[in-house]
C-alpha positions as CSV (number, residue, x, y, z in Angstrom):
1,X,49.4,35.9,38.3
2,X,50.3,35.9,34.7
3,X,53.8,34.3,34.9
4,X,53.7,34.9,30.6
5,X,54.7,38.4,31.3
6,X,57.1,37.5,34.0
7,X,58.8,35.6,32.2
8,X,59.0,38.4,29.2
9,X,60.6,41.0,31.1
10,X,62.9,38.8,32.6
11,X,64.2,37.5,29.3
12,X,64.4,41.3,28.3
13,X,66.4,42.4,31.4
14,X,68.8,39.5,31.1
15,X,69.5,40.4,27.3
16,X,69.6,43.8,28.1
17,X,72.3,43.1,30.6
18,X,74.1,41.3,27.7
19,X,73.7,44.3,25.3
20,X,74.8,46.7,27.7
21,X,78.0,45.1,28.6
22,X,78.4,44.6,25.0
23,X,77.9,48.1,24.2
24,X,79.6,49.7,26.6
25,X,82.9,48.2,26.6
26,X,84.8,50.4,25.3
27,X,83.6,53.3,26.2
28,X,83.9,51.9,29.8
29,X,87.5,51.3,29.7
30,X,87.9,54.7,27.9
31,X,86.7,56.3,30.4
32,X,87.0,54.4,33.9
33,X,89.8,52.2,33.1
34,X,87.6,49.4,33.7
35,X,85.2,47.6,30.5
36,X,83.0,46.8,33.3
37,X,81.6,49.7,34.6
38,X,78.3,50.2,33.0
39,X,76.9,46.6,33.4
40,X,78.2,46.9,37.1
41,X,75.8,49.9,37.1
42,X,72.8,48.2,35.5
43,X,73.5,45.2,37.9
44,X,72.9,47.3,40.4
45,X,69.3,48.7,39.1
46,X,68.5,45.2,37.9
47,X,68.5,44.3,41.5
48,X,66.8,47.0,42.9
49,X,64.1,46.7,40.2
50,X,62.9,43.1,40.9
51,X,63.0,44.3,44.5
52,X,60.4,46.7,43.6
53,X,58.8,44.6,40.9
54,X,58.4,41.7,43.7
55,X,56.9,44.4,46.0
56,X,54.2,45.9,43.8
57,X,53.7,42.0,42.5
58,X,52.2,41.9,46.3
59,X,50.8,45.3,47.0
60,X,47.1,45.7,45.9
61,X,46.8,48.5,42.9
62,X,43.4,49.5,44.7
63,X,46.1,51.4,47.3
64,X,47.1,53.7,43.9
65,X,43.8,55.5,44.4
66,X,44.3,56.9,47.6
67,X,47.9,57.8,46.5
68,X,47.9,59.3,43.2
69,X,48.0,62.8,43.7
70,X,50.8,62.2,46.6
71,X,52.9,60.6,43.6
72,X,51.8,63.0,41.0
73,X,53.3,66.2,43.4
74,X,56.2,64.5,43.9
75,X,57.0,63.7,40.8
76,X,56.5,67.3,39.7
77,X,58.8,68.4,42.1
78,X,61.6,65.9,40.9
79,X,60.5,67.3,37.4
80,X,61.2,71.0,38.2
81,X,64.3,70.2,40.2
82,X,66.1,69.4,37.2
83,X,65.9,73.2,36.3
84,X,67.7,74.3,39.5
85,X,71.1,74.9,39.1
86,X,73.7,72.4,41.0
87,X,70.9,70.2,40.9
88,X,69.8,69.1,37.8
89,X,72.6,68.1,35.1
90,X,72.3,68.7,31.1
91,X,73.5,66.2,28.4
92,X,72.8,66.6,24.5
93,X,71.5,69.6,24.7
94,X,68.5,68.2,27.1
95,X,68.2,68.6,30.9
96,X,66.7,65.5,31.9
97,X,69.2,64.6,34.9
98,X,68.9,65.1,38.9
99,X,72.0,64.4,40.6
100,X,71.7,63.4,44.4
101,X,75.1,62.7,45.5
102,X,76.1,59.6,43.0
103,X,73.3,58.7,41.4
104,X,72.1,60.3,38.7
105,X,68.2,59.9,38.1
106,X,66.1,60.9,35.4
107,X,62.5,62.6,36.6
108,X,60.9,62.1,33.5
109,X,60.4,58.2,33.3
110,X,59.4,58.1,37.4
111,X,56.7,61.5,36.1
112,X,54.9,58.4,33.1
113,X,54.3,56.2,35.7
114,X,53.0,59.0,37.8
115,X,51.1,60.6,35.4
116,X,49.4,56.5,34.4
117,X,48.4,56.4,38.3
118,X,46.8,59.9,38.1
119,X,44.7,59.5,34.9
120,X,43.4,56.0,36.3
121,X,42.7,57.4,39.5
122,X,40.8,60.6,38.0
123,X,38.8,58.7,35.1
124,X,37.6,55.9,37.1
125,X,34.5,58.1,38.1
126,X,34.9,61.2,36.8
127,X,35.6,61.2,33.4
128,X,34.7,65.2,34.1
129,X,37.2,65.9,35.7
130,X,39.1,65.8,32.1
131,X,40.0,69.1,32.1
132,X,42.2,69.1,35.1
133,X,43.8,66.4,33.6
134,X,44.4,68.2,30.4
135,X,46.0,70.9,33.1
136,X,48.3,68.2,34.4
137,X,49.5,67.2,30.8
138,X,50.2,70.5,29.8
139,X,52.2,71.3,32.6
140,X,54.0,68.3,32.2
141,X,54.4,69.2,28.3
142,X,55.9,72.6,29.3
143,X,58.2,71.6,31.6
144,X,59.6,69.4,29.0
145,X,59.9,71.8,26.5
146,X,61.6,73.6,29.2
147,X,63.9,70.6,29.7
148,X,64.7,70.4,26.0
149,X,63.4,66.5,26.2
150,X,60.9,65.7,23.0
151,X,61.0,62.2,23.8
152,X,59.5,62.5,26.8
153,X,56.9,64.9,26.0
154,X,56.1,62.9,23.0
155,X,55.0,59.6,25.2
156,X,53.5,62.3,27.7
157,X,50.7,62.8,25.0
158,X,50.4,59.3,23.7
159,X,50.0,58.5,27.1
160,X,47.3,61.1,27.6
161,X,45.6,60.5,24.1
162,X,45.6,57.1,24.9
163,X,43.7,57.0,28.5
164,X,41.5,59.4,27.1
165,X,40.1,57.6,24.5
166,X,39.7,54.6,26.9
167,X,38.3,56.5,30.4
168,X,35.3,57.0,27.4
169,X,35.7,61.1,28.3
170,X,34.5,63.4,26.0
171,X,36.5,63.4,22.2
172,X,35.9,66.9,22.1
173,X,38.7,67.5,24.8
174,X,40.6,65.6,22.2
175,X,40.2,67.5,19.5
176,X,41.3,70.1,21.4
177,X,44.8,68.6,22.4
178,X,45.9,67.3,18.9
179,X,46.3,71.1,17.2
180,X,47.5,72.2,21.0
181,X,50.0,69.3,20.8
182,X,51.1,70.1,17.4
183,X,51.3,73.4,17.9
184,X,53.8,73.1,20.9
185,X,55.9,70.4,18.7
186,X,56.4,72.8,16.4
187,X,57.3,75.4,18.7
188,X,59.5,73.0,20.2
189,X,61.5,71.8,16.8
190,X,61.7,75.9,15.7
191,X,62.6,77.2,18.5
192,X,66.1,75.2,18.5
193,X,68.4,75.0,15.3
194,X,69.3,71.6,17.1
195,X,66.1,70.0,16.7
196,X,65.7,71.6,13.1
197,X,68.9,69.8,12.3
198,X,67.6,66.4,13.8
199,X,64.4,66.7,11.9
200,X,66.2,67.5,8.7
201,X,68.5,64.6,9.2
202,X,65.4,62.4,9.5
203,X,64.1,63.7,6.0
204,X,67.3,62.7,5.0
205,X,70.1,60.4,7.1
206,X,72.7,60.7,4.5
207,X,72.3,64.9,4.1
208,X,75.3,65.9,6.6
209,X,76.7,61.8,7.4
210,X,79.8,64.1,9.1
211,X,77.3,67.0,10.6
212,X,73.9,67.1,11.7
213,X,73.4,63.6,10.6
214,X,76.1,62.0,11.7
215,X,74.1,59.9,14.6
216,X,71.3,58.7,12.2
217,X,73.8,57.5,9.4
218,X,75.8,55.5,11.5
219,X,72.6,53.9,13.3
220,X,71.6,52.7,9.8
221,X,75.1,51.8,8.9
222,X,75.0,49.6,11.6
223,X,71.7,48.4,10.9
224,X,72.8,47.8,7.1
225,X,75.6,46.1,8.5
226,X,74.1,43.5,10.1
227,X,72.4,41.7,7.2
228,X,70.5,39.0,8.0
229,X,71.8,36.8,10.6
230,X,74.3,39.7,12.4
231,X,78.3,40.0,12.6
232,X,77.9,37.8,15.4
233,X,77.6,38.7,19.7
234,X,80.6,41.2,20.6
235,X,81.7,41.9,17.2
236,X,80.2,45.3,16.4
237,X,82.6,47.6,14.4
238,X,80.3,50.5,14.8
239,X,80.5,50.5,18.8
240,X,83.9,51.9,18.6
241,X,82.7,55.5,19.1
242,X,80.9,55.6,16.0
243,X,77.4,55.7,17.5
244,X,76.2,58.3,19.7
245,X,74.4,57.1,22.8
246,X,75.3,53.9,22.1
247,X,74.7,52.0,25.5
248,X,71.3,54.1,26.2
249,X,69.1,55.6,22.9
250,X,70.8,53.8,20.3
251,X,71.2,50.3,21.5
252,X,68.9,48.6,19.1
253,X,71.7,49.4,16.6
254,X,74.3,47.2,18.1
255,X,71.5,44.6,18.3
256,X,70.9,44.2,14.5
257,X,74.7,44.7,13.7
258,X,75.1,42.1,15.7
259,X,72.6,39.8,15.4
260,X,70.8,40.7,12.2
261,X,67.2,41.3,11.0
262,X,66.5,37.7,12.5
263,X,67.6,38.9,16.0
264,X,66.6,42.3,15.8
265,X,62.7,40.8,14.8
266,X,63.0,38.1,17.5
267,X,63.4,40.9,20.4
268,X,60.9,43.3,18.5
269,X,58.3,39.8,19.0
270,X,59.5,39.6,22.3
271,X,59.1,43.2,23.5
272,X,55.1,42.9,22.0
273,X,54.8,39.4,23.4
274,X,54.5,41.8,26.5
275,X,52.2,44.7,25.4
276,X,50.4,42.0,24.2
277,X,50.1,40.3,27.5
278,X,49.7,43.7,29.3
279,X,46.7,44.6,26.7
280,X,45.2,41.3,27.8
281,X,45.5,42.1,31.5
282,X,43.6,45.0,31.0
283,X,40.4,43.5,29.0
284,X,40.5,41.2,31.9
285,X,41.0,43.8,34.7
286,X,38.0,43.1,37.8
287,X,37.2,46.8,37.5
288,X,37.5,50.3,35.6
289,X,40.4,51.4,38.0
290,X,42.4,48.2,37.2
291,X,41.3,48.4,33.2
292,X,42.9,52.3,33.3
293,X,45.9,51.7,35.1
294,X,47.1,48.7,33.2
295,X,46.5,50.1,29.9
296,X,48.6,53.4,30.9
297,X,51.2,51.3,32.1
298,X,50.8,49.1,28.7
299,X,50.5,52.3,26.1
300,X,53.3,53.6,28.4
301,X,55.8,50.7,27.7
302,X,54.7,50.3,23.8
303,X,54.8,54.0,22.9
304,X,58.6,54.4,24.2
305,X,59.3,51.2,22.1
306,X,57.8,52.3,19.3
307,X,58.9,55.5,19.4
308,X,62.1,54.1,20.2
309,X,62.6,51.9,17.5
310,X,60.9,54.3,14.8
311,X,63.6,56.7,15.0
312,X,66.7,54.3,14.9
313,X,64.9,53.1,11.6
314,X,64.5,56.9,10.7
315,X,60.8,56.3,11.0
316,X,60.4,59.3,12.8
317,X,63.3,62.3,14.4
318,X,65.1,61.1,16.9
319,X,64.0,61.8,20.4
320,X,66.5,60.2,22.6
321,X,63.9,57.6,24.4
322,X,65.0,54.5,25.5
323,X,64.4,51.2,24.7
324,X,62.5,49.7,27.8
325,X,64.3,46.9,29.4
326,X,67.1,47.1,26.8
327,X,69.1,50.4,27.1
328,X,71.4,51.5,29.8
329,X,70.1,53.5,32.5
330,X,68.9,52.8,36.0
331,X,65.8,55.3,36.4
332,X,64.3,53.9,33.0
333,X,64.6,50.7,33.9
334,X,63.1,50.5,37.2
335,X,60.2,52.3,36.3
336,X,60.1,49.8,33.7
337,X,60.3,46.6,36.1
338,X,57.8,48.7,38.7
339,X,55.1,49.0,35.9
340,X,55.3,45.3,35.5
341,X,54.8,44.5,39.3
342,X,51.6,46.6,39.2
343,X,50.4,44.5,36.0
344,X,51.4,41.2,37.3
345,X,49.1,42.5,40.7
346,X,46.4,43.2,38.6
347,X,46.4,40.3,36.4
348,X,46.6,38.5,40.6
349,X,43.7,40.0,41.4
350,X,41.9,38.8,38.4
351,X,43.0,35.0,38.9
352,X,41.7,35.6,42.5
């Protein structure tokens, strides 16, 4: 078992638990009265996630084969549920939310792990069968854009590009997604005078610092502020409702105020400390099913960090993805935790 990438994550979650706390005071006694409320949440999830990360550590990833499409249904159904009125709930313009009874859970990050399983399980052998897959990752696409969530469509295709390219299927069904893709990005961005205003924010974060780019200037405010070494651990300014999503998309932000460009490089190291390791389970993988599935899993976790961290640099729009193992949110992150039991079996297997 590679205990390298144990380790990692578990030196993530714990700093994650410190950011979130950090983050979300005030917002937490603002509105429950209590400062906290959010890490109580995470707690929570935290548990349940190295529950679950403890169980897949033991449960043999050969079982995925036989239960990918099972997963894959079900997650679609969690996916369109969000659309049904009463059921799913909308924040930020998105519908990304399904509420069942307290808990709040988010489809989209259990439909990438899904959607990992499925592509392994269809390209181990049949790399012809591409073309049902390309079915599977346009519905998913659509359904986002029905969802309003270009974050998650974004890693949707990333994911697919990336499985693509290593199941060895045919390029020319890659050709065919990239003007597809971009096509329905653009469709997506024009179709909204929201997303026109976050893309024109990107192309410049100081345009409308009081309107439509009033999230991205104060994530690089906060960046700016942080110099070199950080204002120090709980001693954000810009955490005082300055920063939208503060505890969940924008976390990173309160990480380089407070902690600097030092800190903020020392978790960027850390977070591909384990992409790295999961890259290296999959060259080492005892067969093509395990080689798939843990480089879904690993392009999975890098592409939401990169995308992630590209946009609070204003790199690229931003897209409201979270930062794995880092932001606030209990679906994310025990996904997250999941997707490293499933590596940590693999790389088991290969030590076997």
């Amino acid at each position: 078992m590679d205990y390298g990438l144990l380790i990692a994550s578990i030196a993530l979650t714990v700093f994650g638990l410190i950011m979130v706390y950090d983050s979300s005071v005030v917002q937490a006694y603002k509105d429950f009265g209590d400062k906290y409320y959010y890490i109580k949440q995470q707690l929570i999830w935290v548990v349940l996630g190295y529950f679950f990360l403890t169980f897949f550590a033991f449960f043999n990833y050969e079982n995925f084969r036989k239960l990918a499409l099972p997963i894959l249904a079900g997650s679609f159904l969690l996916l369109l549920a969000v659309l049904i009125p009463g059921l799913g709930t909308a924040a930020g313009g998105a519908h990304r939310w399904l509420k069942l009874g307290p808990v709040s859970i988010q489809p989209a990050e259990i439909m990438k792990l899904a959607s990992v399983i499925f592509f392994a399980a269809i390209f181990e052998k049949k790399p012809r069968f591409a073309p049902f897959a390309l079915v599977v990752l346009a519905a998913s696409s659509i359904i986002g854009i029905f969802q309003r969530d270009l974050g998650s469509t974004v890693v949707f295709v990333l994911i697919s590009l990336a499985m693509f390219i290593g199941s060895g299927a045919n390029l020319g069904y890659i050709w065919l997604m990239l003007p597809v893709s971009a096509a329905g990005f653009l469709f997506f961005v024009l179709s909204s005078a929201y997303r026109k205003q976050r893309v024109l924010a990107f192309l410049d974060p100081f345009a409308d610092p009081q309107g439509f780019s009033y999230h991205i200037s104060q994530v690089l405010i906060a960046l700016g502020s942080g110099g070199l070494l950080g204002l120090g651990l709980g001693q954000s300014r810009q955490k005082f409702e300055y920063i939208p999503e503060v505890t969940t998309d924008s976390i990173f932000a309160i990480v380089g105020e407070e902690f600097g460009f030092i800190g903020a490089l020392v978790l960027i190291g850390l977070l591909t400390f384990l992409i790295y390791k999961g890259f290296k389970i999959a060259e080492a993988a005892p067969d093509r099913f395990g080689k798939l599935l843990a480089l879904g899993l690993t392009i999975w976790l890098g592409s939401q960090t990169v995308v992630n961290l590209g946009a609070m640099v204003s790199l690229i729009p931003l897209t409201g993805v979270p930062l794995p193992f880092i932001s606030y949110g209990g679906s994310a992150l025990l996904v997250n935790l999941v997707a490293i039991g499933i590596l940590l079996n693999i790389s088991k297997n290969t030590n076997r």
